[in-house]
C-alpha positions as CSV (number, residue, x, y, z in Angstrom):
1,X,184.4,119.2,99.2
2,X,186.7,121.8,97.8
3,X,186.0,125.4,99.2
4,X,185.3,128.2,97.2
5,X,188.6,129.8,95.9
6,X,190.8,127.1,97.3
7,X,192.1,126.0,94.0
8,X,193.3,130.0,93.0
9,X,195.2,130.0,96.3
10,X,196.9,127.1,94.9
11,X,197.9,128.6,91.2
12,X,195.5,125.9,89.7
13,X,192.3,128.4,88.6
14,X,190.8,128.9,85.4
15,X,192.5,132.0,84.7
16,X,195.8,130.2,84.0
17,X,196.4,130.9,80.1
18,X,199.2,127.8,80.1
19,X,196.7,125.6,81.6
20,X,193.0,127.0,79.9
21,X,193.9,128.2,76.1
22,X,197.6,126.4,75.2
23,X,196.4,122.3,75.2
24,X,193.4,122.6,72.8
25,X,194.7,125.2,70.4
26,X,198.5,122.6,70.5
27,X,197.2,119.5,70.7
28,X,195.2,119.2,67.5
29,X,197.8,121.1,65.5
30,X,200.7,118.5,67.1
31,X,198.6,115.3,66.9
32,X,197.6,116.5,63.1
33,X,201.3,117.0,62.1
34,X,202.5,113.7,64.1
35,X,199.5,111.6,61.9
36,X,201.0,113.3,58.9
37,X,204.3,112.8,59.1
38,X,205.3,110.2,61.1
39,X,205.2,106.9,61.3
40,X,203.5,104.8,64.1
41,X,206.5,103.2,65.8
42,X,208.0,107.2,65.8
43,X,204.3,108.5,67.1
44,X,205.0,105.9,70.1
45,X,208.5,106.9,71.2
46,X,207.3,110.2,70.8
47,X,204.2,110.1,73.2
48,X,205.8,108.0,75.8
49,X,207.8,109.7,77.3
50,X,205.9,113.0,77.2
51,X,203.1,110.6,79.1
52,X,206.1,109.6,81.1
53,X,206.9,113.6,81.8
54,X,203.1,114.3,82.5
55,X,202.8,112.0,85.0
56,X,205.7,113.1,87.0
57,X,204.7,117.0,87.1
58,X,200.9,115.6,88.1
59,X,202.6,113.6,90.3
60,X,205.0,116.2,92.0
61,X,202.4,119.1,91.9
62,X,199.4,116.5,93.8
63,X,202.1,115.6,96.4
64,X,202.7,119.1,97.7
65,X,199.0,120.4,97.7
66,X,198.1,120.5,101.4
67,X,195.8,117.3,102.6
68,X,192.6,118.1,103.7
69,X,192.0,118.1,107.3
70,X,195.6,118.6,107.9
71,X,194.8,122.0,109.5
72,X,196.7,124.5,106.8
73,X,194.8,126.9,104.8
């Protein structure tokens, strides 16, 4: 169970305007013009390696949160 005000302590709360108002004001507006004016094959080579990216920071930022039960608060 996560504690109460563990994930501010950590930079991940809700107050985060990067993380809470950016993705669903950009993401329709960029998957609208990609639809528009791209072709599929481009829309591919496009979104792979920004999943690739993604995946990485997720990666990177899960790997240094502290474990639980490792003792560090």
């Amino acid at each position: 169970m996560i504690e109460q005000g563990s994930l501010t302590r950590h930079g991940l709360g809700p107050n985060k305007p990067a993380t809470g108002v950016a993705p669903p004001i950009a993401g329709p507006v960029l998957g609208g013009h990609l639809t528009e004016h791209l072709d599929r094959r481009r829309i591919f080579s496009t979104n792979l390696p920004m999943g690739a990216v993604a995946l990485a920071v997720a990666a990177t930022v899960l790997l240094r949160l502290p474990r639980p039960g490792s003792g560090s608060r």
